[in-house]
C-alpha positions in Angstrom: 0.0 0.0 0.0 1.4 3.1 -1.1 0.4 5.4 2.1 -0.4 3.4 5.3 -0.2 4.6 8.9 3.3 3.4 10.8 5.1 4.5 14.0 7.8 7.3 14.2 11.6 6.3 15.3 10.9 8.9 17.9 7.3 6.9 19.4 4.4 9.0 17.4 2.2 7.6 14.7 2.6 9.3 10.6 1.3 8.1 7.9 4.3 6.8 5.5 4.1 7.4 1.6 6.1 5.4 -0.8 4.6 5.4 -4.3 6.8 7.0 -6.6 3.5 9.6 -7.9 2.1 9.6 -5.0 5.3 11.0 -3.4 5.9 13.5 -5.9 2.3 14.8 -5.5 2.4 15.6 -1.7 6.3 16.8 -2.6 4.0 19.8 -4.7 1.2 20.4 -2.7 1.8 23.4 -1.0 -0.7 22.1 1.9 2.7 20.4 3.3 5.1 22.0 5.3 7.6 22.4 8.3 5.1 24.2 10.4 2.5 23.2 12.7 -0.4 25.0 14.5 0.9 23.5 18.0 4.5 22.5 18.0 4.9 21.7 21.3 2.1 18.7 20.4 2.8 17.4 17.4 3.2 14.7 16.5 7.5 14.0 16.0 9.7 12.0 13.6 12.7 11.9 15.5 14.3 12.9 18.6 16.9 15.5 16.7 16.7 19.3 16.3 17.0 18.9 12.6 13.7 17.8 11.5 12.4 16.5 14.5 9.9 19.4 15.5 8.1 21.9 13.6 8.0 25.6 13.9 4.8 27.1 14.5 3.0 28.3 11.4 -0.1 28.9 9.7 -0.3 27.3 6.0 0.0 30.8 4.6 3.0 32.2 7.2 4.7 28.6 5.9 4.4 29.5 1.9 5.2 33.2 2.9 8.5 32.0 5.0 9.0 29.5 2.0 8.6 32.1 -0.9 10.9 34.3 1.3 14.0 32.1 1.4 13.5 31.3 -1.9 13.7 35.2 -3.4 16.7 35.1 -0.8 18.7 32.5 -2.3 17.8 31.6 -5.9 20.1 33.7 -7.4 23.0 32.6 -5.1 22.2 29.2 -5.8 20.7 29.6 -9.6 22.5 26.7 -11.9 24.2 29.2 -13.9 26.1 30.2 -10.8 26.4 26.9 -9.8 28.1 25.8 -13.3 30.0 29.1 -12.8 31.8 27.3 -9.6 33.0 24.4 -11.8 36.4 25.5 -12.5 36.8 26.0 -9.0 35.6 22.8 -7.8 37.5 21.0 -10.2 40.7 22.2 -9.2 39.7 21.5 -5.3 38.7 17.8 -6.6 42.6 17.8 -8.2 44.3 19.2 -5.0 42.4 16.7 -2.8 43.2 13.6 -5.1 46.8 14.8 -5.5 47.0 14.6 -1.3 45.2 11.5 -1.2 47.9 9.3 -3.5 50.5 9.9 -1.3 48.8 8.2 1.8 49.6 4.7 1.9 47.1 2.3 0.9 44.5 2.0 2.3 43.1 5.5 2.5 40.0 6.9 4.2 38.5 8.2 1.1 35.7 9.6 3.9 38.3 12.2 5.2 41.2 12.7 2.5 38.0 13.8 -0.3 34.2 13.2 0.4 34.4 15.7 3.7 36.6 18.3 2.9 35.3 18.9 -0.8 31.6 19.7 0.0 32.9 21.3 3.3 35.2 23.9 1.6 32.5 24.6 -1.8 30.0 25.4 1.1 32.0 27.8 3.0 33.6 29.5 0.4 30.2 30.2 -1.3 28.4 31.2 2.6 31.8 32.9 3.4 32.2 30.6 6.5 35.7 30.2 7.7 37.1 26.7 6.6 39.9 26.6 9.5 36.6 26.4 12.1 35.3 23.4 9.7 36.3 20.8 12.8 34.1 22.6 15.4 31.1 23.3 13.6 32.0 19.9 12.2 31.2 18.3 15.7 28.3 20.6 16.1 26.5 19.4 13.0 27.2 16.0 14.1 25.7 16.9 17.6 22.3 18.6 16.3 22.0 15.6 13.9 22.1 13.0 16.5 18.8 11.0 16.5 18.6 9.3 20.0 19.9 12.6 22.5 17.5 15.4 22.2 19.8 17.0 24.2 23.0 16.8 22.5 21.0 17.7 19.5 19.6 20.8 20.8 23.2 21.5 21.9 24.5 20.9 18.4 22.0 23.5 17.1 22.2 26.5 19.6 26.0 26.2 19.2 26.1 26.6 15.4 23.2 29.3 15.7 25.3 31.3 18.2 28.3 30.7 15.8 26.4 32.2 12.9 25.0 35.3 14.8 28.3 36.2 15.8 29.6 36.0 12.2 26.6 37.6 10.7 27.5 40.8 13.3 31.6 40.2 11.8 30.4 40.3 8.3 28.1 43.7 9.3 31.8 45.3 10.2 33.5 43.6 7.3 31.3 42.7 4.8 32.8 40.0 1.7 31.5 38.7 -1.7 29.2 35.9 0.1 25.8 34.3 0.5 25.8 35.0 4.2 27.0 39.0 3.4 23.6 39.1 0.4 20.9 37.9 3.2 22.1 40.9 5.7 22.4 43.3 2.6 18.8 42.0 1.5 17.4 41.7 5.1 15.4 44.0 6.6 16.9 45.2 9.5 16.3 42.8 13.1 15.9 39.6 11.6 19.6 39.1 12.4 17.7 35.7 14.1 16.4 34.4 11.0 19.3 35.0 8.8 21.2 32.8 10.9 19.0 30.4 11.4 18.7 29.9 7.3 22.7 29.9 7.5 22.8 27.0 9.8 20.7 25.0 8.1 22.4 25.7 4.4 25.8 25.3 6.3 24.3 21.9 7.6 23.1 20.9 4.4 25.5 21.9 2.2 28.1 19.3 3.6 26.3 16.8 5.2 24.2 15.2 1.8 26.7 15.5 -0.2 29.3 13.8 1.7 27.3 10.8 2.0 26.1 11.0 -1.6 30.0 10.7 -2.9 30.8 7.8 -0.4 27.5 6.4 -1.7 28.9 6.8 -5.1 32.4 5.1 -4.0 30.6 2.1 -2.6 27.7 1.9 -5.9 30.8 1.7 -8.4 32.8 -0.8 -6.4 29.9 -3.2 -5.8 29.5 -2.8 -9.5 33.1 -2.9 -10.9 31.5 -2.9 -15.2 30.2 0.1 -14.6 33.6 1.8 -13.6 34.8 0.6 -16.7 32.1 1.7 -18.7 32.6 4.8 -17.2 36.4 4.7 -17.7 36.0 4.4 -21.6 32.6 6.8 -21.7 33.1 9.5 -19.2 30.9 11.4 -20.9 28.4 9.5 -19.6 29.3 10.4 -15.6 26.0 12.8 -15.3 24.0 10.2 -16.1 25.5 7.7 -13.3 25.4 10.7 -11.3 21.7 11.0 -10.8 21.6 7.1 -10.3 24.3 7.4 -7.3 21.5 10.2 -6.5 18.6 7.8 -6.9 20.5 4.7 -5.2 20.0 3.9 -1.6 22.8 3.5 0.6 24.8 0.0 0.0 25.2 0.3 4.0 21.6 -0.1 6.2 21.9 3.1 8.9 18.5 3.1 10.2 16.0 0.5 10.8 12.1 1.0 10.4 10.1 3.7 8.2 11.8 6.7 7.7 11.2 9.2 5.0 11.2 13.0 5.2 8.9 14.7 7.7 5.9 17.4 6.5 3.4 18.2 8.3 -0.7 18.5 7.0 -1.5 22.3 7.7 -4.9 21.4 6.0 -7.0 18.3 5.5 -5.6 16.4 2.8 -7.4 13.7 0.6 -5.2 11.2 -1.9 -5.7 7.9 -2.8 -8.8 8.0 -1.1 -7.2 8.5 2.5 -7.9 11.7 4.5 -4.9 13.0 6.2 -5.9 15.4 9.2 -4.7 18.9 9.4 -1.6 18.5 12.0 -0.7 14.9 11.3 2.8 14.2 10.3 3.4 12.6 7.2 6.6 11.0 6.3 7.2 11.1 2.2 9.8 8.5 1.6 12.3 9.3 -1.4 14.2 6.3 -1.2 11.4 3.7 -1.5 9.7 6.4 -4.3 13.0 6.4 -5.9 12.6 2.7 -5.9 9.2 2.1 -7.6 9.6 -0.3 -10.5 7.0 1.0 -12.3 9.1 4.0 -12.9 12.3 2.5 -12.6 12.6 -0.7 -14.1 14.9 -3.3 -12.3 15.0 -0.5 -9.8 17.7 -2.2 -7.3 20.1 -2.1 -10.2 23.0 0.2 -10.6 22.5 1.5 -14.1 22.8 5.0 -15.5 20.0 5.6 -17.1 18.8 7.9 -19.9 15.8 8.7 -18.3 15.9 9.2 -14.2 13.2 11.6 -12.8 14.1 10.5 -8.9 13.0 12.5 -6.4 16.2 12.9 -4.2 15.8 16.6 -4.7 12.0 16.7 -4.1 10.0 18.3 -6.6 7.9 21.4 -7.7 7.8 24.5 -5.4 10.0 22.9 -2.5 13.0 21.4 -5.0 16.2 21.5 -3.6 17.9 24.7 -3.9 21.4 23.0 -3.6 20.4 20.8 -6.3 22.5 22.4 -8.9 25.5 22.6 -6.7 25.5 19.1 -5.3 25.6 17.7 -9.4 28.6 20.2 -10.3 30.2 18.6 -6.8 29.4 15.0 -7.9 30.0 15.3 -11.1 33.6 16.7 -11.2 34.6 14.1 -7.7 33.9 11.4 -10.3 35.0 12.0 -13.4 38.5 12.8 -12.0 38.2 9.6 -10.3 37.9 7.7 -13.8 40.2 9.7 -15.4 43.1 9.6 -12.7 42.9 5.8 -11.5 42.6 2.5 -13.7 41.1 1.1 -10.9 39.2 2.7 -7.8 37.1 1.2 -5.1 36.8 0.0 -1.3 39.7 -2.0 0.5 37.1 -3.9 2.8 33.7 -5.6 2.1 31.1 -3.5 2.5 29.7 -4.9 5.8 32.9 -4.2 7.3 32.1 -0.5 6.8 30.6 1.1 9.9 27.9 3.3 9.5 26.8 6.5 11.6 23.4 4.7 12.8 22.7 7.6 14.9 23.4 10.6 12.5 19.6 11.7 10.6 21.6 11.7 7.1 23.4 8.4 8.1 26.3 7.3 5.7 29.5 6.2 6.3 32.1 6.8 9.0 35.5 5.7 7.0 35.9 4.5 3.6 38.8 2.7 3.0 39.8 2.2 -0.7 42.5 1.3 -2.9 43.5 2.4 -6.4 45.7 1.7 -9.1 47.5 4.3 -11.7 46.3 4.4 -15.6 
């Protein structure tokens, strides 16, 4: 059944969707949101800061508040910027791979490459300092942490205090930044807000994309005729990069129904349920992403032609990193087929330990060796 009712990690009841169009409806009905009438009893997904509570919002303060970051940061964000960044990213990619061949073998792929790329991109573009990357590095790890409310609240006041202080910096000394456009375009005393939407873009802007190019690592050593496909056509790398998109993890870091949290602001009817106004419904990507009537053979690793996934959402609320994540993913791997004949893990993949407690799971090391053209 494609929308049934199931019980939160964190104890509360949702209903879970997992049909691909059914999925990508409630991902466009603006009837969906973050914000709830009565935060403090709704109904929770997990027991972290990020995503586990809802503001309080009306349906229309939550599409105001939407349209608002939106006009904010579209034209940061907009894919001609993005492809802009390429050069840039490319030569980061290069300087990354050049220090990662002369670490004995094995290497931790995770910290030599899949951290520090996405981590650097991101600050540069926010204007974040990358010498602090270590401490707001634990603090993301902290608000992310899905069985210690505490920690996680923690987590998140720490990088919100972080941000206010270098939004009032940036006031005094402003630079050619993301972070330096919201206070320019900000009406004066929402200092609060602005650093609230930096957190959660600094947060983001790392933390997927890390795990999406381990996820990539793993997808291409599991599947060893596609690296070599890819070696002889890598003009064919954006296609396997929006199947590494679409793909689920290789490594389980969660057990039960997940999927990502919205919350009814009005009563909802589709497929001939009725979803309440203030229940939480859980839209799950990864089984959507997974539907084999639009994916055939949909647990196969295959860049496809065709790949509508949903691992940026879709319609009003699609990712606004989407553009930077592909530039990100795209140039990490086609300098990985370019540079090594082979390329892959060192261990089995169940010996890879994943971060079961992180809300974006992934990996915590991956070891891999690699061989010269």
């Amino acid at each position: 059944m494609a929308i049934k009712r199931v019980p939160t990690p964190a104890g509360d009841e949702a209903w879970l969707v997992t049909g691909y169009d059914q999925v990508k409806a409630l991902l466009a009905d603006r009837r969906l949101g973050r914000g709830h009438a009565d935060p403090d009893n709704a109904p929770r997904f997990v027991d972290s800061v990020v995503l586990g509570r809802p503001h309080q919002a009306t349906e229309e303060e939550e599409n105001e508040r939407h349209a608002w970051m939106r006009r904010m940061l579209a034209p940061s964000f907009s894919a001609r910027n993005m492809e802009s960044l390429r050069p840039r990213v490319r030569h980061l990619v290069d300087g990354l791979l050049d220090d990662l061949v002369t670490l004995p073998q094995p290497a931790n792929f995770h910290e030599a490459v899949s951290f520090p790329l996405p981590v650097l991109v991101i600050c540069e573009l926010l204007g974040v300092p990358y010498e602090d990357r270590e401490t707001f590095r634990g603090w993301s790890e902290a608000m992310s942490t899905l069985n210690n409310p505490q920690k996680s609240q923690e987590g998140f006041i720490c990088l919100w205090t972080y941000m206010g202080e270098l939004i009032e910096r940036k006031k005094k000394e402003p630079g050619d930044d993301v972070i330096t456009r919201l206070i320019e375009g900000t009406p004066p005393g929402q200092d609060e807000s602005i650093a609230q939407l930096s957190a959660g873009l600094l947060f983001a802007g790392h933390e997927t994309t890390v795990a999406a190019i381990d996820r990539g690592v793993m997808l291409l050593s599991l599947n060893p005729g596609q690296w070599d496909a890819l070696r002889e056509n890598p003009g064919n790398i954006p296609n396997a990069v929006e199947e590494i998109l679409r793909h689920r993890s290789p490594v389980t870091t969660r057990s039960g129904d997940s999927g990502m949290p919205r919350y009814a602001m009005s009563d909802i009817e589709i497929e001939g349920v009725h979803i309440p106004a203030g229940d939480l419904v859980l839209l799950d990507i990864g089984q959507a992403n997974h539907d084999e009537v639009r994916f055939p053979d949909p647990a196969a690793f295959t860049p496809r032609e065709s790949n509508p996934h949903l691992t940026f959402g879709h319609g009003p609320r699609f990712c606004i990193g989407a553009p930077l994540a592909r530039v990100e993913l795209t140039e990490v791997f086609t300098a990985l087929v370019t540079r090594f004949a082979t390329f892959g893990l060192a261990v089995d993949v169940a010996q890879l330990t994943p971060r079961a407690q992180q809300l974006v799971g992934g990996v915590a090391e991956l070891p891999v060796r690699w061989t010269a053209p």
